[in-house]
C-alpha positions as CSV (number, residue, x, y, z in Angstrom):
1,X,84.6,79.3,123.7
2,X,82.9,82.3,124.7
3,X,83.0,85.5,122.1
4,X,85.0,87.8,125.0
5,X,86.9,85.0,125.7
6,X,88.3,84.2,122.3
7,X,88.6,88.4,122.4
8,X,91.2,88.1,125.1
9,X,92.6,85.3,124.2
10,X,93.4,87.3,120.7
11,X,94.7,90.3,122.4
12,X,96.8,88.7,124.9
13,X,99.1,86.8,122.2
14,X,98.9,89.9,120.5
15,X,100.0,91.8,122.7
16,X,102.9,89.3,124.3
17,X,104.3,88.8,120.5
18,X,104.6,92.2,119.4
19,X,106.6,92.8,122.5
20,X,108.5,89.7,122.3
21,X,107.8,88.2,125.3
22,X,107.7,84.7,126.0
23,X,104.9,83.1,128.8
24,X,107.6,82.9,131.3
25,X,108.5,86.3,130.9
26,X,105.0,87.7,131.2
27,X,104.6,85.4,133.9
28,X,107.6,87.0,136.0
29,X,105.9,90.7,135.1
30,X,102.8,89.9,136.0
31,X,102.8,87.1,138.8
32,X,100.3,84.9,136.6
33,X,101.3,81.7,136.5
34,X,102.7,80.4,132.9
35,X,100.1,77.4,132.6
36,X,97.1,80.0,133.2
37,X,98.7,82.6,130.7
38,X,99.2,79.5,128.1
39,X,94.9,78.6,129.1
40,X,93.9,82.0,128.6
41,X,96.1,82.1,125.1
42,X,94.2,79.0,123.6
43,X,91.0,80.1,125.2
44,X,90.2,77.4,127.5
45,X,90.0,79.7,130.4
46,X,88.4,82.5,131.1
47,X,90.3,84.8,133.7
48,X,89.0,86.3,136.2
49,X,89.0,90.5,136.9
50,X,91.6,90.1,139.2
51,X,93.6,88.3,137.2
52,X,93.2,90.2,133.8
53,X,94.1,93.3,136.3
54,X,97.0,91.3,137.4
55,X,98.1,90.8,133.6
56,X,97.0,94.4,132.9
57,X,99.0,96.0,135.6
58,X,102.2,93.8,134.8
59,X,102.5,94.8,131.2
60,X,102.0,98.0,131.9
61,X,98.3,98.5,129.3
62,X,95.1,99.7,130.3
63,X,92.2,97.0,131.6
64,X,89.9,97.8,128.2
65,X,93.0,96.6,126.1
66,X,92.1,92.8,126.8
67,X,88.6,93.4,125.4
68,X,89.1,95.8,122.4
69,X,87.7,94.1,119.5
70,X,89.9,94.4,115.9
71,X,88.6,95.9,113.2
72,X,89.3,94.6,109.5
73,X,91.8,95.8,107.5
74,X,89.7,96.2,104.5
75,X,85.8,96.8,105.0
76,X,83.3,97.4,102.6
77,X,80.2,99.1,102.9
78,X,77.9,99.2,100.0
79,X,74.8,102.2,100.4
80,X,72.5,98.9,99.7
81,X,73.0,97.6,103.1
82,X,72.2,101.1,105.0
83,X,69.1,102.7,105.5
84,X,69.4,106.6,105.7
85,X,68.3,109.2,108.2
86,X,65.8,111.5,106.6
87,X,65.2,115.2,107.0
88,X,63.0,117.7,105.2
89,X,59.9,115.5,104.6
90,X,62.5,112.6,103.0
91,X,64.0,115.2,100.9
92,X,67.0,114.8,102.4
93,X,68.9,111.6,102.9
94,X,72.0,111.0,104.7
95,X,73.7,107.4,104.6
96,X,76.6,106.4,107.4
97,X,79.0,104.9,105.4
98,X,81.6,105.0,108.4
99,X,80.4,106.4,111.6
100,X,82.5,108.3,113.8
101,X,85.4,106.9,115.6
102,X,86.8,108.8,119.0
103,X,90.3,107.6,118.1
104,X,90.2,108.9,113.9
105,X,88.0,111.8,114.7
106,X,85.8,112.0,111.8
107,X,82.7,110.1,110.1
108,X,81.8,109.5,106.4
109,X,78.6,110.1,104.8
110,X,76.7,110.0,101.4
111,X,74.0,112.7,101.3
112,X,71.1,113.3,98.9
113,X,69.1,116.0,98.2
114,X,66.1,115.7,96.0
115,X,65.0,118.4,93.6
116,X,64.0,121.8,95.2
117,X,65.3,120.3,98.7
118,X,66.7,122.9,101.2
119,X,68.2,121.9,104.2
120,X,68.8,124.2,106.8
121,X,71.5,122.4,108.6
122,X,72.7,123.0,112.3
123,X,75.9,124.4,113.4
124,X,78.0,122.2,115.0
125,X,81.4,121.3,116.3
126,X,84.1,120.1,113.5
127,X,85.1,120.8,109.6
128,X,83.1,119.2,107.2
129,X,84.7,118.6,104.1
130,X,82.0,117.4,101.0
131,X,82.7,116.2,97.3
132,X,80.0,116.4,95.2
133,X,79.0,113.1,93.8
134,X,76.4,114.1,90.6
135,X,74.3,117.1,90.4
136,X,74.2,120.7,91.1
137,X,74.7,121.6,94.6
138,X,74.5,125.4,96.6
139,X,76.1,125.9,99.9
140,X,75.0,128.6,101.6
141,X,76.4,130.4,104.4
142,X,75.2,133.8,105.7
143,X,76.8,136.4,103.3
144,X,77.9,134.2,100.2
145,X,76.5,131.1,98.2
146,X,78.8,128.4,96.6
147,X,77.7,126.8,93.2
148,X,79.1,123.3,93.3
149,X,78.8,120.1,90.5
150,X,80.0,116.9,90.5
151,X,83.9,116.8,90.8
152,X,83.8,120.3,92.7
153,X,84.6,120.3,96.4
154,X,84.2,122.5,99.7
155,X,85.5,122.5,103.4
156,X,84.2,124.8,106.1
157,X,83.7,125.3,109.8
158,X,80.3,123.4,111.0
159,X,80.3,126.3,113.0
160,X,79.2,128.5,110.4
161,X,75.5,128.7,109.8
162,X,75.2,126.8,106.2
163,X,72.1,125.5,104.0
164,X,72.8,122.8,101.3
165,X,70.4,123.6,98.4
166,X,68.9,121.5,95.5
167,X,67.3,124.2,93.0
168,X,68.1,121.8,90.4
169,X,65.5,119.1,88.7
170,X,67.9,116.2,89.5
171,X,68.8,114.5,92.5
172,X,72.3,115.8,94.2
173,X,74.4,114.2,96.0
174,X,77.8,114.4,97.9
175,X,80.4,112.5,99.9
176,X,80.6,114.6,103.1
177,X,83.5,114.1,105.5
178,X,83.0,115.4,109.2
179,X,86.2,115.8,111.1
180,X,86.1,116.7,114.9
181,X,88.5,118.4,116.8
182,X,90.6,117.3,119.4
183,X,88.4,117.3,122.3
């Protein structure tokens, strides 16, 4: 079985179970006979546009809905496994832990700053909300400075010009939470 097929096949049980539905029923809302709905269930078919329109339009769920892929309830990421975007002459190191999502609105990232490291960083759209993880950490924006260590946290506008500074002799590093807005 193909990997989109098995995909729909998922999705369309899925969907017909959490709204009760039997195959005769979705076959009455949707004009699909119950023998193909029962082949595209176990996979052994493979419908065609028209008829995932067909199934689509009848249940009343957008087209993409057949194709969306579940992700797992539990997922583990481990900083190992990820190689990090560098800035600052590899300096500075951020790590995707969990890259944005359009429906959550945010992304997760480790970031590390070696010693004497300043980063000027962009503004940008969003709140960004950071936890310092070890090490000595200022935040600078354009009239104040914040002196953060580990445990400390900090949430601003990305829209504020800010630099992330490392006057320390250790590495620093901090869990940094970027949330967009509604768009």
């Amino acid at each position: 079985m193909d990997a989109i097929q098995d995909i729909i096949a998922k999705n369309l049980v899925k969907l017909r179970k959490n709204r009760n539905l039997t195959l005769d029923q979705v076959s009455e809302l949707t004009g699909v006979s119950k023998a193909m709905l029962a082949q595209i269930e176990k996979g052994k078919s493979s419908p065609t546009v028209t008829t995932l329109w067909k199934i689509a339009n009848g249940l009343q769920v957008s087209f993409s809905v057949f194709m969306k892929e579940d992700t797992p309830d539990v997922q583990k990421v481990s900083i190992k496994q990820l190689d990090p975007i560098t800035d600052n002459k590899g300096d500075y190191l951020v790590y995707s832990f969990f890259p944005y999502h359009p429906e959550k609105k945010f992304e997760i990232y480790i970031v590390t700053l070696k010693p004497g490291c300043v980063h000027e960083a962009k503004t940008h759209l969003g709140d960004e909300y950071l936890l310092i993880k070890e090490g000595e950490l200022t935040v600078r924006f354009e009239n104040e400075e914040h002196e953060l260590v580990s445990g400390d946290a900090l949430h601003f506008s990305g829209n504020t010009s800010h630099s992330y500074i490392n006057s320390s002799e250790e590495e620093a590093s901090f869990f940094l939470l970027m949330h967009y807005p509604e768009s």
